[in-house]
N, C-alpha and C positions, 0 to 999 in steps of 0.2 A: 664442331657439331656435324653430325652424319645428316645430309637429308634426308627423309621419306622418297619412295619412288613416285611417290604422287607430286611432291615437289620437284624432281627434275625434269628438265628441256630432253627434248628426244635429241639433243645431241648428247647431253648427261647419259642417257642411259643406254647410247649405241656404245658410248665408251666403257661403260660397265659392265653389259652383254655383249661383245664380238661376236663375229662369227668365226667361230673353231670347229673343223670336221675333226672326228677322231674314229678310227678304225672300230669295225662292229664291236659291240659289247655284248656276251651271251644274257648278260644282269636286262637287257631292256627289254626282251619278252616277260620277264617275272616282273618287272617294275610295270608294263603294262597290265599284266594281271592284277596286280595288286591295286592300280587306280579303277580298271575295270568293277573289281568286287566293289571299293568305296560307292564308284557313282550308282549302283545298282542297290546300294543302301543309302544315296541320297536322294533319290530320282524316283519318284514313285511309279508301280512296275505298270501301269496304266498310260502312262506318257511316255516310257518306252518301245519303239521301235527296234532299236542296233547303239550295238557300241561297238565300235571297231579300232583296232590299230594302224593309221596310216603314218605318213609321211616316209623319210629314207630311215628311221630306226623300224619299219616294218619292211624294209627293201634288203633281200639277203647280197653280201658278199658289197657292198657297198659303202663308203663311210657317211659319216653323219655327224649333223650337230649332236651332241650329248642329251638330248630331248625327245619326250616321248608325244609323238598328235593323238591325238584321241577324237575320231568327229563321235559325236550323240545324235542319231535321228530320232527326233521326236514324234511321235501320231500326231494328227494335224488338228486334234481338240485341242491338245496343247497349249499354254499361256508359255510360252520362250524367258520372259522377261522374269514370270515368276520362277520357273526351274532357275534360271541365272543365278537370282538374289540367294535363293535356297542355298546352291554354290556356292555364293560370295559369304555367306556365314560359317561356312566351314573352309576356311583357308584360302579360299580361290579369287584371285582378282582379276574382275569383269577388267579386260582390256580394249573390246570393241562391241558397240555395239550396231545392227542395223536389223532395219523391220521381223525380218524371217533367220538370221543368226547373230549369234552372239559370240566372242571367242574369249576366254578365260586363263588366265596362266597360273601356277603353282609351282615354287621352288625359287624365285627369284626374289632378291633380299637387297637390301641396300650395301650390301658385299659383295653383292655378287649371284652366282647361279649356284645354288645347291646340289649334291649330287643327285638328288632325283628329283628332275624338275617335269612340267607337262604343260602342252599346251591343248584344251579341252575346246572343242567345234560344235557347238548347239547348232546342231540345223532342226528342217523337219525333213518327215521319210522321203526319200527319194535324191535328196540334194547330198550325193553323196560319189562328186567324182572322183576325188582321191581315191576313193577304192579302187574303183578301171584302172586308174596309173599304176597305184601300187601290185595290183594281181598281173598286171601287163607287164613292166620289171622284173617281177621276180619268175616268169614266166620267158622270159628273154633277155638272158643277162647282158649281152652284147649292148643292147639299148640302156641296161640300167647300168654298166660301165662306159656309157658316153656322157651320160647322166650325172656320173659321180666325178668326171672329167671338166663339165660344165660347173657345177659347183664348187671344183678347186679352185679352176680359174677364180671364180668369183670371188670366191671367201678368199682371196687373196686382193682381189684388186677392191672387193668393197666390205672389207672388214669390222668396218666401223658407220655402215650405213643398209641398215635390214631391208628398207623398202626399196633401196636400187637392186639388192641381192636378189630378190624375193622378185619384185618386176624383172628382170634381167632371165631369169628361168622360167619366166610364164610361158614364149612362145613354143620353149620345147616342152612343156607341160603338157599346152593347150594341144598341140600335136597328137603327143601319144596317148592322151586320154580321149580325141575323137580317134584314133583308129581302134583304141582298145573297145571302144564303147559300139564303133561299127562292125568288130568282129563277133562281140559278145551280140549285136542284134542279129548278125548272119547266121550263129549257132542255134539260136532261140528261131528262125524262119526256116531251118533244114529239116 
């Protein structure tokens, strides 16, 4: 008997989901699209802010897990908890929650990852640094090929553990997203 993903140990399900980079796919900007449109027909357009594509499937010439990020900024009237649940009835399962976000996946099965899978980022407006990483990347690809170098490494040595993976790339994250974030306030003071 197959377990539910709600019945496995997060050692169960790092073994199920690894970490795999695989070379650009031109399919994840339409696969983006396409989650785009949904949330924009499940998200009532008053609670909407932005929807954006981040992570390295929005980072050009780089490889990636086979997943699509999606953060959601919300207006700050907003109930987070109910847009969630809204989510969670059509496909989406809440995977974390805390006060001001929530993060959501779609495509993952007790088989496995499906080929178009997503990981959806409820914030509210403004909590939106991936975006600076991502436009800073694809803006300087030298950095976003040290980037995809640091990654290798990783998903090599911690294949079968997301949150060492996931920690292990914050400080060069948290780096280029305060210098991106310092140049974009120097542009906006000129």
């Amino acid at each position: 008997m197959v377990k539910e993903l709600s019945e496995m140990s997060l050692e169960e399900l790092w073994q199920l989901f690894p970490i795999s980079l695989v070379e650009q796919n031109t399919a994840w900007s339409k696969w983006y699209t396409e989650i785009e449109e949904e949330l924009l027909q499940l998200i009532p357009s008053q609670n909407l802010y932005a929807i954006t594509h981040i992570g390295s499937t929005a980072i050009k010439n780089i490889q990636a897990k086979n997943i699509i990020d999606v953060v959601v900024e919300l207006t700050p009237e907003s109930d987070i908890k109910e847009i969630a649940e809204g989510l969670a009835e059509n496909n989406f399962i809440i995977m974390s929650e805390a006060e001001r976000r929530i993060s959501l996946n779609r495509g993952y099965t007790n088989k496995g990852v499906e080929e178009k899978a997503y990981h959806v980022h409820l914030r509210y407006q403004g909590d939106n640094d991936e975006v600076f990483f991502r436009d800073y990347l694809n803006n300087h690809q030298k950095i976003a090929l040290e980037y995809e170098r640091l990654k290798t490494e990783l998903s090599k040595k911690y294949k079968y553990d997301r949150n060492t993976y996931s920690d292990k790339k914050g400080e060069f994250v948290k780096k280029w997203t305060e210098i991106a974030k310092a140049e974009k306030n120097d542009e906006v003071s000129d």
